[in-house]
C-alpha positions in Angstrom: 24.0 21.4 -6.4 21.8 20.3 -8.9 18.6 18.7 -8.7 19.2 15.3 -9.1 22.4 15.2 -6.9 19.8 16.1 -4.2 17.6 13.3 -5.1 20.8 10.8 -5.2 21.9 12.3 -1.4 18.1 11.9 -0.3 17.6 8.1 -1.5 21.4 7.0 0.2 20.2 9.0 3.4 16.7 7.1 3.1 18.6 3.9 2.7 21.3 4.6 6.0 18.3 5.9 7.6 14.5 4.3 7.6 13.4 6.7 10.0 12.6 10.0 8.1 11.4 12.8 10.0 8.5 14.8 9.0 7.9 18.2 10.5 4.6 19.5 11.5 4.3 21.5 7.4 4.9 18.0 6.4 2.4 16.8 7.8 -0.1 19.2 7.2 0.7 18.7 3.4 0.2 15.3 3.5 -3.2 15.5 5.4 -3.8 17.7 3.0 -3.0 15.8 -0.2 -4.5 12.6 1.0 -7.9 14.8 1.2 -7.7 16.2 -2.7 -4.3 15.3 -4.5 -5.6 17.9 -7.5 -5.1 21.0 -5.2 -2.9 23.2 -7.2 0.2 24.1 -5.5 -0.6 27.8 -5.1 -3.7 26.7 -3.1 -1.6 24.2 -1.0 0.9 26.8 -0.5 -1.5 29.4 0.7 -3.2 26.5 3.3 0.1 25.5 5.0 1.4 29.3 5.2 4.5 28.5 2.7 5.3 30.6 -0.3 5.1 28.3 -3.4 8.4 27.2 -4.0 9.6 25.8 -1.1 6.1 24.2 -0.6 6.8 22.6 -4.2 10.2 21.5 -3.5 8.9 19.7 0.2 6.3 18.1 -2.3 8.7 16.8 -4.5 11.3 15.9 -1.9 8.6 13.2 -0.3 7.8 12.1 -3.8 11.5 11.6 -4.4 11.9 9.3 -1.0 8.8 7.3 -1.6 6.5 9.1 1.2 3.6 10.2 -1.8 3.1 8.0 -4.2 0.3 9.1 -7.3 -1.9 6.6 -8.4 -5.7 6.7 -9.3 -7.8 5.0 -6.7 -10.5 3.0 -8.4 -13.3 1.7 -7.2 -13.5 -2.4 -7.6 -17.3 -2.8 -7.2 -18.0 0.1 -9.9 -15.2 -1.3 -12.3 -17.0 -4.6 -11.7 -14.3 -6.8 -9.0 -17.4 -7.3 -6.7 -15.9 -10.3 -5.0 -13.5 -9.1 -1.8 -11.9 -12.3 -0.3 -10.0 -11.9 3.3 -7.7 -15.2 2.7 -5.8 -16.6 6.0 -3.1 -18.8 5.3 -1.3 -21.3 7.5 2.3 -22.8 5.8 3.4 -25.8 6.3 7.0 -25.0 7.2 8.4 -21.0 8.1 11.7 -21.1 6.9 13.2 -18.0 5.6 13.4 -19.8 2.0 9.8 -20.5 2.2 9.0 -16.9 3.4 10.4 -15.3 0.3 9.2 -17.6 -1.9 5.3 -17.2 -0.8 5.6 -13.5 -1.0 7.2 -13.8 -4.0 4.5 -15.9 -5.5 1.8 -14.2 -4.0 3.1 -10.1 -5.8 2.8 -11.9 -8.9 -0.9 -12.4 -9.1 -2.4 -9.0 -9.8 -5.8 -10.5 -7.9 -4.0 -10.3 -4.2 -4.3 -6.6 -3.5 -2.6 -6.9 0.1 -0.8 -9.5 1.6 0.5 -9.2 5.1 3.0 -11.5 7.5 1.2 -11.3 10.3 1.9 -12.8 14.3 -0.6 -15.4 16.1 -2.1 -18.8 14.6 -1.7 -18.5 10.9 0.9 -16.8 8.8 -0.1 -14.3 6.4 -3.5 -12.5 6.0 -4.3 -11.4 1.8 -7.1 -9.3 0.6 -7.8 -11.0 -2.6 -10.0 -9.2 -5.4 -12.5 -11.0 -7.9 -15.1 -10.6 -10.3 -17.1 -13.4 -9.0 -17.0 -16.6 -7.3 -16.8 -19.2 -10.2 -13.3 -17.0 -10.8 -12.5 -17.4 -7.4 -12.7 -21.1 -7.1 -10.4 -21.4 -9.8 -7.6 -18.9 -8.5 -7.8 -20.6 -4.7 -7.4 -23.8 -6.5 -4.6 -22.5 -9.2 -2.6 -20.8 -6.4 -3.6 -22.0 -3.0 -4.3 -25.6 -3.3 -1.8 -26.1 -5.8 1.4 -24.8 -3.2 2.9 -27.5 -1.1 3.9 -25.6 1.4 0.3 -23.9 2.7 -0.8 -26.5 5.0 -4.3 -24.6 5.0 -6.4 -21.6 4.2 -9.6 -19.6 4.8 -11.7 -17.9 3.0 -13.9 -14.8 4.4 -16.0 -12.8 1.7 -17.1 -9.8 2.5 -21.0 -9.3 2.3 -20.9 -5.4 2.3 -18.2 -2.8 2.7 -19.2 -0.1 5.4 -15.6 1.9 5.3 -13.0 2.4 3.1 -10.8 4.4 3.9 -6.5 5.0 2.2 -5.9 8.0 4.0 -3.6 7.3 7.4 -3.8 10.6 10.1 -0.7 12.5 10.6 -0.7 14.5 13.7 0.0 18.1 12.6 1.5 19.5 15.9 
């Protein structure tokens, strides 16, 4: 079977199945990764006692179904985004209509970083990130204020950022 008829059988399964399993070499891999994504795969062989081919072939096969995904982390206060807004919004009306069209709106501005539907007294919690104030009184107004449907939102800056931290902890037993 080749390669890519794998890849084809992994994404249907993925799709029939949202709950993939990940055995304990998995996990260590990940754990691993998420700690320095640079490690060659002779050296990440060697640490979760795999020979290097089938250690390469797990690697690719979460790659493939969307587990690891490779991107550059940048720092937004060094690359000069000093501004980190928490943003809590309140719609007006929770149709499922309305839903998809606030999420929709909100992945098209590159300055919200996270947006989450979330359960309680408002609606959706964003992490919005901007070079400085004067930029984000013009985005709240652009996007927020503009929107019929948000009935209100709050702003929360953040004064200084004690932990960052992308990595999640996978349990390697």
């Amino acid at each position: 079977m080749k390669r890519s008829d794998d890849i084809k059988g992994i994404k249907t399964a993925v799709k029939q199945n949202d709950d993939i399993k990940l055995d304990r070499i998995d996990r260590k891999i990940l754990n691993i990764l998420q700690k320095n994504n640079k490690i060659t795969n002779l050296e990440l062989a060697d640490l979760v006692n795999l020979s290097p081919p089938p250690c390469l072939r797990r690697v690719h096969r979460m790659r493939d179904l969307g587990i690891i995904r490779d991107v550059a982390i940048i720092d937004p206060f060094k690359a000069g985004l000093t501004l980190t807004i928490f943003v809590s919004i309140t719609l007006e009306l929770q149709r499922e209509e309305l839903l998809d069209a606030f999420e929709k709106k909100m992945q098209q501005h590159d300055e919200v970083k996270q947006c989450y539907f979330v359960s309680g007294d408002i609606d959706y919690i964003l992490v919005v990130q901007m070079e400085d104030m004067n930029h984000y009184h013009e985005f709240s107004r652009r996007v927020f204020s503009s929107e019929e449907n948000i009935r209100s939102y709050r702003s929360v800056f953040c004064l200084n950022r004690v932990k960052y931290d992308t990595s999640i902890n996978l349990s390697e037993d």
